[in-house]
N, C-alpha and C positions, 0 to 999 in steps of 0.2 A: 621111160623117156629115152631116144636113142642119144646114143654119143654125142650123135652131130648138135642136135635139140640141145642137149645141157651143155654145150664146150659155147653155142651162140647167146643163150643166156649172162654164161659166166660176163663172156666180150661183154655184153651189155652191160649187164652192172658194173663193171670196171671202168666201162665209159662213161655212164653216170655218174659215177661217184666223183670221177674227175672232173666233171662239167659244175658237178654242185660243188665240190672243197673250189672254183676258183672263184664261189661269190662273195659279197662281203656282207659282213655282216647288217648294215645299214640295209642291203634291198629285202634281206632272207626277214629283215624282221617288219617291213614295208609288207612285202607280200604276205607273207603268213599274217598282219594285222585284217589285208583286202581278203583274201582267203574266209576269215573265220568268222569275217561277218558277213560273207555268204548263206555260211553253215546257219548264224543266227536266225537270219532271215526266212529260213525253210520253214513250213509248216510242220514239215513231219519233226523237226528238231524243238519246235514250238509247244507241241503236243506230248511228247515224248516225257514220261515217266522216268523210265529209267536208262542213262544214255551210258555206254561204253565211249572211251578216249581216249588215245593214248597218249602217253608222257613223252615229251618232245626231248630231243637231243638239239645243244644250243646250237649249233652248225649243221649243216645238212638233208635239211629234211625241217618243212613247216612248222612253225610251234603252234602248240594248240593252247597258252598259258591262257588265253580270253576266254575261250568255250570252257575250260574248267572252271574258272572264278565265276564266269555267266551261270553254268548248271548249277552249281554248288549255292550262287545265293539266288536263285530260284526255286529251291528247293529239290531239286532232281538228286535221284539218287546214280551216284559216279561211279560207275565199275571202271577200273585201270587194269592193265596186264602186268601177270605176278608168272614169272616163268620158274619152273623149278625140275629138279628130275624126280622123275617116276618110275620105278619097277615095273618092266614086262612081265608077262607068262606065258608062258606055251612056246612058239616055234620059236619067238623072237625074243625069247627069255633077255634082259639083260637091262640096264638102265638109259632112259630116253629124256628129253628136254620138254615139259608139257608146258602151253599157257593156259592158265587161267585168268579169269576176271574177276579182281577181287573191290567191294565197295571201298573205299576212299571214304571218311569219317565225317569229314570238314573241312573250312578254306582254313583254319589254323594248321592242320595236317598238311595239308598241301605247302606251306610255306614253309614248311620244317621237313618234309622230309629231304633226305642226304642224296647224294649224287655218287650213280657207278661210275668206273673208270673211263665209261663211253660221256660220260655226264649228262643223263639220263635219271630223273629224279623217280625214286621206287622205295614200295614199300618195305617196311622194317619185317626179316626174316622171320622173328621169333613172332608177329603180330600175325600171321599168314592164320594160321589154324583157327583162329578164331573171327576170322572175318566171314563176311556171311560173302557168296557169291552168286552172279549173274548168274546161273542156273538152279540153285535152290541148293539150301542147305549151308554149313560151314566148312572151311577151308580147304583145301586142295586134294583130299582124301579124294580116294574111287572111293570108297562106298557113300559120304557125302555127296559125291555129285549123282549119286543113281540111288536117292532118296525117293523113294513114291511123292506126290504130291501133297496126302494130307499130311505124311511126317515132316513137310518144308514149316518152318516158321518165317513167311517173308511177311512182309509188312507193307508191301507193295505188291503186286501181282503175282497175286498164289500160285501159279503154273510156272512163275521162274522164267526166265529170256529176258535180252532188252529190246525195248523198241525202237533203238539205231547206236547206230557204231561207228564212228570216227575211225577212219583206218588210214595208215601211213602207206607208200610204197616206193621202191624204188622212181616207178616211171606210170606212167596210166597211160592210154587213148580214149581217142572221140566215142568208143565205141563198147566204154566202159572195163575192158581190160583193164587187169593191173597184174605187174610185176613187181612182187614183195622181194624181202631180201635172200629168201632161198633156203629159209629155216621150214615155211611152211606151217608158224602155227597159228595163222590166222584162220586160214584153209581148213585146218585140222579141228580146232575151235569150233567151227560155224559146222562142221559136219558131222562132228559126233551130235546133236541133240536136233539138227536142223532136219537131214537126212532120211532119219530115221521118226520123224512126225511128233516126235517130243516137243517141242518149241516149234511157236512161232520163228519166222523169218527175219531178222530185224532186217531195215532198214540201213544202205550200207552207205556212205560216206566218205570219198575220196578226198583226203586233203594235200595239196601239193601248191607246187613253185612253177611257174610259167615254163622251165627249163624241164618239168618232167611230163610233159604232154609233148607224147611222139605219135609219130603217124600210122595210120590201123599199116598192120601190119609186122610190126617190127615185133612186138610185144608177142610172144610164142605163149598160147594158152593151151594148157593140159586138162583133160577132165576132172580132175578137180579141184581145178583154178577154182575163185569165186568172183564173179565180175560184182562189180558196184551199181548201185543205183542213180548216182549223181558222183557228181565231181566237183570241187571249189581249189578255184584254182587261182593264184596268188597276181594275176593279171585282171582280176574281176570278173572270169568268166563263173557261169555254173552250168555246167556240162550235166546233161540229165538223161534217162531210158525213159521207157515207156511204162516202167513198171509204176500200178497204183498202190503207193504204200498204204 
């Protein structure tokens, strides 16, 4: 990415984040309620086994607290994002920031678990290694995640993926871009198993606030951004591609 590319990003976000810290909280939770029952409404989110979500932050950015009580007492099986560091090897030898997706137990879990300093409700560190994840296998290990497929024990779709994903971002447009926070591990996520023919494609899911649908354009997309399928947006819109999931 050249200089110029990441110094207009940076503006961006910085501008965002100041347009969303001057909402209140009454509308952020207004929209995010119109938002989420977009999502319900989808077929593919209907149909969906196994759904990714993410854990919302109380201020700035959608909450998703309906779609996880929804999935959860439907039966769907809940992978959340459990970010941790990882040991490199080879050129880049050194320790990196990975997420993974890890299943979420129950709505009693969810009601209990604690809140980081961003206040951002996540799972309990020491529970990680034993949780089974959205690509097969248990906890956050490389060699967990690059289990063959008969040695998975899932109990839901033996080839491991979800069939849709709930995804935050800074900002989205019409035209299905999105602009995440700049960590990159949604991107990173979706393309280690997607990529490479291992998994299925899940179906992707924008959830936002009226104030972060900007004009095609603005949103500077990199090869390997990953655009969305659909969008619900906290004005009632649902912003959708072409793609048939």
């Amino acid at each position: 990415m050249s200089t110029d590319a990441r110094a207009a990003k940076k503006a961006l976000r910085r501008e965002m984040k100041a347009r969303l810290a001057s909402l209140d909280e009454a509308d952020v939770a207004a929209q995010s309620w119109t938002a989420q029952q977009s999502i319900l409404s989808l077929p593919q989110y209907r149909r969906a086994s196994k759904v990714g979500i993410y854990l919302s932050m109380p201020m700035g950015e959608a909450r998703t607290d309906l779609l996880v009580r929804d999935a959860l007492g439907n039966g769907k099986l809940v992978y959340v994002p459990y970010i941790h560091s990882e040991r490199n090897s080879g050129a880049n030898a050194g320790m990196s920031k990975v997420m993974h997706m890890l299943r979420m137990s129950s709505f009693d879990e969810y009601e209990g678990l604690e809140r980081d300093s961003w206040g951002i409700p996540h799972l309990p560190h020491d529970s990680a290694e034993g949780r089974e994840t959205a690509m097969g296998g248990l906890g956050t290990s490389k060699s967990a995640s690059a289990m063959s497929a008969p040695e998975r024990n899932m109990d839901s779709n033996e080839d491991g993926g979800l069939d849709l994903i709930v995804v935050p971002g800074v900002a989205f447009d019409t035209q299905m871009n999105r602009m995440g926070h700049g960590a990159g591990f949604y991107d990173r996520f979706l393309s280690r198993p997607c990529e490479s023919g291992e998994r299925k494609r899940p179906f992707l899911v924008g959830l936002c606030l009226a104030e972060q649908v900007l004009s095609v354009g603005q949103i500077l997309m990199q090869e390997w951004d990953w655009r969305v399928d659909a969008i619900a947006v906290g004005d009632g819109r649902l912003l959708t591609s072409k793609r048939d999931a």
